[in-house]
C-alpha positions in Angstrom: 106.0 -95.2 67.3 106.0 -91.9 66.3 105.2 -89.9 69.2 107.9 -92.2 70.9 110.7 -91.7 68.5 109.8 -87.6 69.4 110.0 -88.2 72.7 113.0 -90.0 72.8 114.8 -87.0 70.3 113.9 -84.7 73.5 115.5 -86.8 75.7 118.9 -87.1 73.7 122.1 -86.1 76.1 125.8 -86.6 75.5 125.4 -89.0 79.3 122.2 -90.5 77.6 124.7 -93.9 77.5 123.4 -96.0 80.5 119.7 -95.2 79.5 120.3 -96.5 76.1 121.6 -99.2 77.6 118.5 -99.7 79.8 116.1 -99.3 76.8 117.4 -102.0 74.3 116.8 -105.1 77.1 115.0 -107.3 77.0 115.2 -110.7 79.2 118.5 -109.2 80.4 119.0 -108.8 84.6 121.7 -106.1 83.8 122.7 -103.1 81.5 125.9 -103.7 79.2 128.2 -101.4 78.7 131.4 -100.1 78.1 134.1 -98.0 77.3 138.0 -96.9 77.1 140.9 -94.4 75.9 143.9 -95.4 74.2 146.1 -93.7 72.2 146.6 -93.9 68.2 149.5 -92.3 66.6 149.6 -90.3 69.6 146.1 -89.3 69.5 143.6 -90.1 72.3 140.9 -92.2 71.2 138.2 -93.0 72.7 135.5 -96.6 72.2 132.5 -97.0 73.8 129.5 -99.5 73.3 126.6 -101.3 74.3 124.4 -104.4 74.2 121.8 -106.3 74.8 121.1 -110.4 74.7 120.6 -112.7 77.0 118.6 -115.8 75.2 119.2 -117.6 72.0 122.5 -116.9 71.5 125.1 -118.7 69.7 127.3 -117.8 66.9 126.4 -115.7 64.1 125.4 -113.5 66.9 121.8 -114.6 67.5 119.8 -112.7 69.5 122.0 -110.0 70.3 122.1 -106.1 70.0 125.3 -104.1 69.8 126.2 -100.3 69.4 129.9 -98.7 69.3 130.7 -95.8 68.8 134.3 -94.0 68.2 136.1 -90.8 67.6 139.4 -92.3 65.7 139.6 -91.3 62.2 139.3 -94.0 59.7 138.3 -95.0 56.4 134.8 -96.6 56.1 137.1 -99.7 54.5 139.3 -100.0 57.4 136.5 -99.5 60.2 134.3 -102.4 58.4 137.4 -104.6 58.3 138.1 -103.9 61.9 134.5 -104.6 63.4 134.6 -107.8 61.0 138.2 -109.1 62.5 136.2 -108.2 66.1 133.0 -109.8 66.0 134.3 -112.8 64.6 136.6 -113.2 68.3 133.7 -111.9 70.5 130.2 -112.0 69.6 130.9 -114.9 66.9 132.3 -116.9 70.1 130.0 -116.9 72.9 126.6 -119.2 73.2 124.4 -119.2 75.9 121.6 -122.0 74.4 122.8 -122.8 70.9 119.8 -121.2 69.6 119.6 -118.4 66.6 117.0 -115.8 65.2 117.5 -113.6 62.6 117.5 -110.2 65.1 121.2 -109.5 65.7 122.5 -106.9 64.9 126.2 -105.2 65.6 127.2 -101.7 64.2 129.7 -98.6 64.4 130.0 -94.8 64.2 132.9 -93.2 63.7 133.5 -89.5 64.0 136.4 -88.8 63.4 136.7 -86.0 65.5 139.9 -87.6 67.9 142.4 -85.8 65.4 144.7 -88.8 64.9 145.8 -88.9 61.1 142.8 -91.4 59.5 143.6 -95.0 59.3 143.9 -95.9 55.8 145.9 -99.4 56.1 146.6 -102.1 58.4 149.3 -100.5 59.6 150.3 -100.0 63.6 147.9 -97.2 64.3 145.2 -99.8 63.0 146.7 -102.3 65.2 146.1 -100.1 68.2 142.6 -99.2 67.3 141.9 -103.2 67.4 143.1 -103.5 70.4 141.1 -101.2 72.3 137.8 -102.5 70.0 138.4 -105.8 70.9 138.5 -105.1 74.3 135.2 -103.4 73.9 133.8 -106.3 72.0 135.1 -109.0 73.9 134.3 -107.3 77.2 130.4 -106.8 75.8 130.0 -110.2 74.5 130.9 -112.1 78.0 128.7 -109.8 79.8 126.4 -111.2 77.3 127.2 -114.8 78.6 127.5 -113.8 82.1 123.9 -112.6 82.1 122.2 -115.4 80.3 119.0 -116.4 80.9 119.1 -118.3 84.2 123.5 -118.8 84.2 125.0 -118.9 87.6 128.2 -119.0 85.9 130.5 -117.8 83.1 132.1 -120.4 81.3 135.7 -119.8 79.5 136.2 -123.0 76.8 139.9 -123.1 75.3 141.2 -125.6 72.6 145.1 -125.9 72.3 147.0 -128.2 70.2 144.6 -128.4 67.7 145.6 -129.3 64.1 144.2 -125.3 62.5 142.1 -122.6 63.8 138.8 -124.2 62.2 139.0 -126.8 64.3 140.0 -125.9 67.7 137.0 -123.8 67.1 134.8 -126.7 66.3 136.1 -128.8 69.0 135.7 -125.8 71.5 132.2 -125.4 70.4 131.4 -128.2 71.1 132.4 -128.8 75.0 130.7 -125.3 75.2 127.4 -126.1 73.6 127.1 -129.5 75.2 123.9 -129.6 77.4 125.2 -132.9 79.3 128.8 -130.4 80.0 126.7 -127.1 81.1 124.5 -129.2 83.1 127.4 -130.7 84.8 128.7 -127.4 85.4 125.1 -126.1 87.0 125.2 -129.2 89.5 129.2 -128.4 90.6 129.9 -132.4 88.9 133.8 -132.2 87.3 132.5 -135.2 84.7 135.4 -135.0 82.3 133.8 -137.6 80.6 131.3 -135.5 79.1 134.1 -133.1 78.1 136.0 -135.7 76.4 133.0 -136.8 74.9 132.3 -133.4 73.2 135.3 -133.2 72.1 135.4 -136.5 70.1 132.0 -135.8 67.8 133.3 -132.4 67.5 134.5 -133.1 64.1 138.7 -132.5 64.7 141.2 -134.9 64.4 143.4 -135.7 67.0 144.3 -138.9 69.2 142.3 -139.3 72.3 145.4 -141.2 73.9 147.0 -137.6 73.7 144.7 -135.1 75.1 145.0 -133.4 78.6 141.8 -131.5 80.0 142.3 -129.0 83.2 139.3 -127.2 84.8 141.2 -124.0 86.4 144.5 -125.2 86.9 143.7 -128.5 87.7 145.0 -131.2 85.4 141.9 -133.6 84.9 143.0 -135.7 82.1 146.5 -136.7 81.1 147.3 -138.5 77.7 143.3 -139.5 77.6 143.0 -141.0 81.0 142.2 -139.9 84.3 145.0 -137.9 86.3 146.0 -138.1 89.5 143.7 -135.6 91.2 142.1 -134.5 94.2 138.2 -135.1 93.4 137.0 -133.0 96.3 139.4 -129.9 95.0 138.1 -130.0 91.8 134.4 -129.8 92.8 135.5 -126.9 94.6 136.8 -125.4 91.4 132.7 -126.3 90.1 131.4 -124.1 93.0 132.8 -120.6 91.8 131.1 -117.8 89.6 134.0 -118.7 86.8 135.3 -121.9 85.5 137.9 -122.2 82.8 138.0 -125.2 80.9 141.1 -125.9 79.4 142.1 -129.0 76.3 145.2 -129.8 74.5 144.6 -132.1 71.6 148.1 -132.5 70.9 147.5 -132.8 67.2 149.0 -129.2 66.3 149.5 -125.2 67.3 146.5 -123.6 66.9 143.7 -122.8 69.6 140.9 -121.3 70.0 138.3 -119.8 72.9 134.8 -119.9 73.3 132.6 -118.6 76.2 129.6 -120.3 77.7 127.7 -120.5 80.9 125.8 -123.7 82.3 122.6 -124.5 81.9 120.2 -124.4 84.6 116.5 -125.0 85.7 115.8 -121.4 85.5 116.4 -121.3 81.6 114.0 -124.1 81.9 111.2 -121.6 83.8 112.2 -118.7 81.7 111.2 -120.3 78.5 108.5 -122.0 79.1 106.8 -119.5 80.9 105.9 -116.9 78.0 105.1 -117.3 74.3 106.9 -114.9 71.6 
């Protein structure tokens, strides 16, 4: 470990990003990174990051890397409240296999060194440093999902009209967690059923004579029952690289997103091919 921890001090380079990027995967197909400039009280600041994960992943981060780095000035206080807020509407919603370990982790360095006066507060200079970390963060985590082991396709799970935020989570989680949904989704089947289903030993409260479910922009379901719609279109919809899944509960104003992918026979190969 040593001589490699030397070795890896030579090869240190301010363009040394992609080939971190490289280093830290491990079941993944592709590198994850990314970056932008925004400005902060007038300041440019820059965010960049990257990550790693592929495999049991759900929630609580689970088995994901993540490393961010910034130049905006900011109080240790402020930058921890700010990769909380993040996480928890990123990384803390995506799953790939509802599975866990205790290897996660997600950090940040901040220099300092953009010259904007240092963030102190939530004020609007805070605001605007959110903004560009949770495009970072939320950019990061679906390239997480999009490159899950054995996905074909990236999976976009939104809850309306629930009763609180709590459980238009819940309920999202689970249509997105669902093996009978993401295996639907693998074989191009619009089953609605399996959505509803999900969505009614999810835990939230709301009538099932009220909900509506659209895949894309396809209404599916209206006030619990099937709508009027063109089966072969929507299988269609099933065949592309994206698929956004879409409920109203009707029970409230509060939503909530989760991202997923479907669940395929080459998860299946992937995991049972090698012991850890």
């Amino acid at each position: 470990m040593g001589k490699g921890i030397r070795q890896a001090v030579k090869s240190l380079s301010p363009k040394g990003g992609h080939n971190a990027a490289r280093a830290i995967m491990t079941t993944d197909k592709l590198p994850k990174e990314c970056a932008v400039s925004l400005m902060v009280s007038g300041e440019e600041v820059r965010i960049g990051g990257i990550a790693k994960g592929a495999g049991m992943i759900r929630p609580n981060m689970a088995t994901m890397l993540c490393f961010l780095t910034t130049d905006v000035s900011i109080t240790a206080e402020m930058l921890q409240s700010a990769l909380k807020e993040s996480v928890d509407l990123s990384f803390n919603r995506i799953t790939v296999d509802g599975d866990m370990s205790t290897n996660d982790t997600v950090l940040i360095l901040a220099t300092g060194g953009a010259g904007n006066p240092q963030i102190k507060e939530r004020d609007e200079a805070y605001n605007q440093f959110r903004k560009g970390l949770d495009y970072v963060t939320g950019k990061l985590a679906r390239m997480i999902v999009e490159d899950g082991e054995g996905a074909t396709k990236l999976v976009t799970v939104t809850v309306k009209g629930a009763r609180n935020e709590s459980e238009a989570e819940m309920a999202a989680r689970a249509v997105a967690e669902s093996p009978l949904v993401k295996t639907a989704i693998y074989g191009m089947d619009p089953n609605w059923g399996r959505v509803a289903a999900a969505l009614g030993y999810s835990g939230a409260v709301f009538d099932p004579e009220k909900v509506q479910i659209w895949f894309d922009d396809l209404l599916i379901v209206d006030n619990g029952v099937a709508a009027d719609y063109d089966e072969e279109g929507a299988k269609r919809l099933f065949m592309k690289n994206n698929l956004r899944i879409t409920v109203n509960l009707n029970a409230g104003d509060a939503e909530a997103t989760i991202w997923t992918c479907d669940l395929t026979d080459e998860y299946i190969r992937i995991n049972a091919s090698y012991r850890s």
